[in-house]
C-alpha positions in Angstrom: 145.3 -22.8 120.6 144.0 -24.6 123.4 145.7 -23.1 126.9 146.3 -25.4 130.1 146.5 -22.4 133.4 150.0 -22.8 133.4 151.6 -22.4 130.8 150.4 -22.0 126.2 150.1 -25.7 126.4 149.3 -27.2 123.1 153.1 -27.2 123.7 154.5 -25.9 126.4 156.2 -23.1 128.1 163.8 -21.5 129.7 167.6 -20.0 129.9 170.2 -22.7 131.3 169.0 -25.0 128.6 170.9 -26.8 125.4 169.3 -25.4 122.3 168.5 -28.0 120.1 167.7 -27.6 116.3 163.9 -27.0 115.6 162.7 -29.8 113.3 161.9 -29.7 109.7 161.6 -26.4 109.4 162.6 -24.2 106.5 165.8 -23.3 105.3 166.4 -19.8 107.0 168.4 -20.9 109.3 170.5 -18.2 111.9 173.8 -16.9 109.2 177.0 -16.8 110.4 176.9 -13.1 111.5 173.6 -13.9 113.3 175.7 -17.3 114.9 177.8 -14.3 116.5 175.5 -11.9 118.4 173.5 -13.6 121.1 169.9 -13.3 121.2 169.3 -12.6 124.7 169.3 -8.4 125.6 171.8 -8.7 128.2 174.4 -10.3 127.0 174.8 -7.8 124.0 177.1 -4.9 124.2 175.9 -1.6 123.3 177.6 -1.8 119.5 176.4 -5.1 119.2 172.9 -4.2 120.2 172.9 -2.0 117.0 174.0 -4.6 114.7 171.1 -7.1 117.2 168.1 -4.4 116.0 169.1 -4.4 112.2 170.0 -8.3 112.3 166.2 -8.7 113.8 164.2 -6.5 111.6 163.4 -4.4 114.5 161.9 -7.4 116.6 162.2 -8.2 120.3 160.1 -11.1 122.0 158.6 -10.7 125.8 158.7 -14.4 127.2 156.5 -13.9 129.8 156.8 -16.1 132.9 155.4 -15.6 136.8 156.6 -16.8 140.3 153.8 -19.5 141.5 153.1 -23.0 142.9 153.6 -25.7 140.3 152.3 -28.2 142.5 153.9 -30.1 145.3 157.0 -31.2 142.4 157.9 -28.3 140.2 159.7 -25.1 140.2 157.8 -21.4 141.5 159.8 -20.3 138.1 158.2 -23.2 135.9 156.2 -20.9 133.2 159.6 -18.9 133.1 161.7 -21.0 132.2 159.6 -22.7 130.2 158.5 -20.5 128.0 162.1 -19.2 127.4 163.0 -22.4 126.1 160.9 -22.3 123.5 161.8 -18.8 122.6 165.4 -19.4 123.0 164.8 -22.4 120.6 162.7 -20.2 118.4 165.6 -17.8 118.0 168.0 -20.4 117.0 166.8 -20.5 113.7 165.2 -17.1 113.3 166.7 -14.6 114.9 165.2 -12.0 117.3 166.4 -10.4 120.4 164.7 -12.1 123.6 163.8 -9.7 126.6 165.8 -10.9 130.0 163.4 -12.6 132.4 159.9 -10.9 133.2 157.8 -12.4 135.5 155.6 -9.3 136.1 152.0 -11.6 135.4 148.5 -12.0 137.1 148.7 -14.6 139.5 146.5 -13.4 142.5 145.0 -16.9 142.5 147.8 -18.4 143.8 148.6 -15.3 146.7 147.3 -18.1 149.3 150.1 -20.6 148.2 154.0 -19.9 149.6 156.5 -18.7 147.1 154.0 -16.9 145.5 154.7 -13.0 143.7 151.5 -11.3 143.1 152.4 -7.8 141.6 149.4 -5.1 142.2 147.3 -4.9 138.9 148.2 -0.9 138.7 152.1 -2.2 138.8 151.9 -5.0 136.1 150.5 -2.7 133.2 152.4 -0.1 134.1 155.7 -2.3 134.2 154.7 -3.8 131.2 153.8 -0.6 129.2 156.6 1.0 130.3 159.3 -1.7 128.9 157.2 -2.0 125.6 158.2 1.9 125.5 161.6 1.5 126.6 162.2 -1.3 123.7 160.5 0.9 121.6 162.6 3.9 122.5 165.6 1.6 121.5 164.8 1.8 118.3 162.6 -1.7 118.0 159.5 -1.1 116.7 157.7 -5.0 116.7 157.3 -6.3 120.2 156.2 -9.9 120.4 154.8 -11.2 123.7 155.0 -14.6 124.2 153.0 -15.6 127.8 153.9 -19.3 129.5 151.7 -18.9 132.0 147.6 -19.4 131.6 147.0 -16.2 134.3 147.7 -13.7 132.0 144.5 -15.1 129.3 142.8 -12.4 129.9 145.3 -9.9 130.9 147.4 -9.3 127.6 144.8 -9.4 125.0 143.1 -6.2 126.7 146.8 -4.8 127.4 147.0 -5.2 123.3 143.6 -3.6 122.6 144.2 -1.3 125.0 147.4 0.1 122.6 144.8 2.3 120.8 144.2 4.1 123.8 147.1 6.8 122.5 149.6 7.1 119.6 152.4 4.2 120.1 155.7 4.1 117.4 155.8 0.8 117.6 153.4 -2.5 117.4 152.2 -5.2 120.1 151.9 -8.5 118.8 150.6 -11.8 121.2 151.9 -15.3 120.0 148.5 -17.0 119.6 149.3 -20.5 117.9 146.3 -22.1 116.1 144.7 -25.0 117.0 147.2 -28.2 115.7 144.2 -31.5 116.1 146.8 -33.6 114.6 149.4 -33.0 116.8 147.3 -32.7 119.7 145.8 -36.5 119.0 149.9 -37.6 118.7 150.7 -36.1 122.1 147.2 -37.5 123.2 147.9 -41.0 122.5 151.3 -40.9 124.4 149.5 -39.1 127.7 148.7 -41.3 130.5 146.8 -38.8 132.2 143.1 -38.1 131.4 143.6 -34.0 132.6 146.3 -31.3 132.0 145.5 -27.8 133.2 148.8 -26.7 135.7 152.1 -28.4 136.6 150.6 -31.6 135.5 151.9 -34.2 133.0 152.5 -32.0 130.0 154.0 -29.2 132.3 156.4 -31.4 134.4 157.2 -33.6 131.0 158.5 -29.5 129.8 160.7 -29.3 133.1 162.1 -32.8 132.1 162.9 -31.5 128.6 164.6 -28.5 130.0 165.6 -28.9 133.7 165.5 -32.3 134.7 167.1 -31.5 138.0 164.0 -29.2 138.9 161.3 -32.1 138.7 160.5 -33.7 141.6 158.1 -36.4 140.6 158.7 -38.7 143.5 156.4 -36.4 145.9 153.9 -35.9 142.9 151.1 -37.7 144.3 151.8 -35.7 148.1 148.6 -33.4 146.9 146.1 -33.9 145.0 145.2 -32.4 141.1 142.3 -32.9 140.9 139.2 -30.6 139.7 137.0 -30.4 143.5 134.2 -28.5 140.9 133.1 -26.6 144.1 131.0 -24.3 141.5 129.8 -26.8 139.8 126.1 -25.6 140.0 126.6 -22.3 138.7 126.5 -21.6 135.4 126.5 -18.8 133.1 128.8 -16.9 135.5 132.3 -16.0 135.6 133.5 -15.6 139.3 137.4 -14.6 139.8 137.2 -17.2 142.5 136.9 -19.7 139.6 140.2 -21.4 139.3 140.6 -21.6 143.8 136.8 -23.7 143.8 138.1 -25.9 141.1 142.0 -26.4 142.3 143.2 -25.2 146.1 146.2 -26.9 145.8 147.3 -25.1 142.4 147.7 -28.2 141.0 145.5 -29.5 138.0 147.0 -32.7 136.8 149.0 -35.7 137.4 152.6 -34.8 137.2 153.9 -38.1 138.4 153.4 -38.8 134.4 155.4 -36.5 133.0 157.8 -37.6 130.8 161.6 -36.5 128.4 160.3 -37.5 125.5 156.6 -35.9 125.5 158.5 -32.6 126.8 160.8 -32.4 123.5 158.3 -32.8 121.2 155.8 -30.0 122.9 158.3 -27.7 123.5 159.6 -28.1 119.7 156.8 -27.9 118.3 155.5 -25.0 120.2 159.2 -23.4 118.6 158.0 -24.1 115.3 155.3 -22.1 115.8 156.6 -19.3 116.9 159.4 -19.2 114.2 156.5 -19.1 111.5 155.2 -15.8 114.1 158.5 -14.5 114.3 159.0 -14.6 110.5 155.2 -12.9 109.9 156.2 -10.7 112.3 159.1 -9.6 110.5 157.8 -9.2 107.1 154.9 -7.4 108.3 154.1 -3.7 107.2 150.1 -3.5 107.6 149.8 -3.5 111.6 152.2 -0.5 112.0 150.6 1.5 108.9 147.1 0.6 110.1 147.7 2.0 114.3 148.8 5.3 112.4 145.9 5.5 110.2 143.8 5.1 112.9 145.6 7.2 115.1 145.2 10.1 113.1 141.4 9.5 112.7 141.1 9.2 116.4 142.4 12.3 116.9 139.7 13.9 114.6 136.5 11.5 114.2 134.3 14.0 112.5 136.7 14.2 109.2 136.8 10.2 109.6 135.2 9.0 105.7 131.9 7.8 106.4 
């Protein structure tokens, strides 16, 4: 799936928000006893929680958010809430329990910008290792981490290869959407800007969706979005400087664009997605059996079959 910086934007990236029905999905929707439990951790009690880890299949999703400049118009919390709205709308119809806000991501690209929290890197594997144990320690074995925010690309595929490092009870899935060229060339056609990487219009159109009250498209056009290619001339390089050549403003995009309707539609479609994940997710018994099998060979690669 194609990624804008800020946020899995094919769709886009929520609590405070009206769940509305994902479209044309299949039947499975949430039962009655499901109706009853929430889906977010907090608000369970302890007996409920039980009753939440059996009515999952042992699943919990990580949205993963980050505190950062959204331009001159948006929200510091935009990925967060963002990406919680789709997993909130995910949950509706398949039911999982949703991890309370974590915004514990990579974003020391932005530290020059106010608002900005840029956690140490030592701190934001630890914190995050540490509450994939603790989930698992309550007795959740599937952990799906679903990342609204483009800073963490890099970061949580090595944190899930990095799971082989020792034995782990449990499994580390990341929500990686395929490609969708149909739906991308729908959304296309009802874009009026030529660029969308961060808090531009697809972004901003996602904080219309979900918190209309957040957007503030009439200073928009205060700063500009657009790409100052300051590394233009180098190539065949990767430079962690990369994203501040390209964008100082952090701000990639024409938010002034944004709109309701395009918002809806990503941020649905970006739930149907995830319910299809959610439901693999469930049904799966390979990744768990596979880590052990491994595990145990690790531990003595000279009787591994060769």
């Amino acid at each position: 799936m194609k990624r804008s910086y800020g946020f899995l934007l094919t769709a886009m990236a929520f609590t405070l928000v009206t769940l509305v029905p994902v479209g044309d999905l299949p039947a499975q929707q949430a039962t009655a006893s499901s109706a009853a439990l929430p889906f977010k951790w907090e608000e369970l009690t302890a007996p409920n929680f039980i009753k939440a880890v059996e009515l999952s299949g042992g699943t919990c999703i990580i949205p993963l958010g980050v505190i950062e400049k959204h331009g001159p118009h948006l929200p510091l919390g935009t990925d967060l809430i963002d990406v919680r709205a789709v997993v909130l709308r995910a949950a509706q119809t398949e039911y999982s329990i949703i991890f309370p806000e974590y915004y514990f991501s990579q974003i020391f690209e932005a530290k020059h910008q106010p608002g900005t929290i840029a956690y140490g890197e030592r701190l934001i594997w630890d914190m995050l290792q540490n509450t994939c144990d603790e989930i698992s320690r309550n007795g959740i074995k599937k952990i799906i981490l679903v990342s609204g925010h483009g800073g963490n690309n890099s970061f949580l595929p090595f944190f899930c290869q990095a799971q082989l490092a020792s034995r782990k009870d449990y499994a580390v899935y990341l929500f990686q959407p395929p490609n969708d060229p149909a739906f991308e060339a729908e959304v296309a056609r009802m874009r009026k800007s030529k660029m969308e990487q961060h808090a531009g219009e697809g972004e901003t159109s996602a904080i219309l969706a979900v918190r209309p009250d957040l957007a503030h498209q009439e200073v928009a056009t205060t700063q500009s979005g657009e790409d100052l290619k300051r590394l233009e001339s180098m190539k065949g390089v990767y430079t962690g400087i990369w994203w501040y050549a390209s964008f100082p403003n952090h701000y990639a995009g024409e938010g002034r664009y944004g709109s309701r309707e395009i918002g809806e539609k990503e941020l649905n479609h970006q739930a149907e997605q995830l319910v299809k994940v959610i439901r693999e997710v469930k049904a799966d018994k390979t990744v768990l059996e596979l880590q052990k099998q491994f595990y145990d060979e690790s531990a003595q690669p000279l009787k591994t079959r060769q």
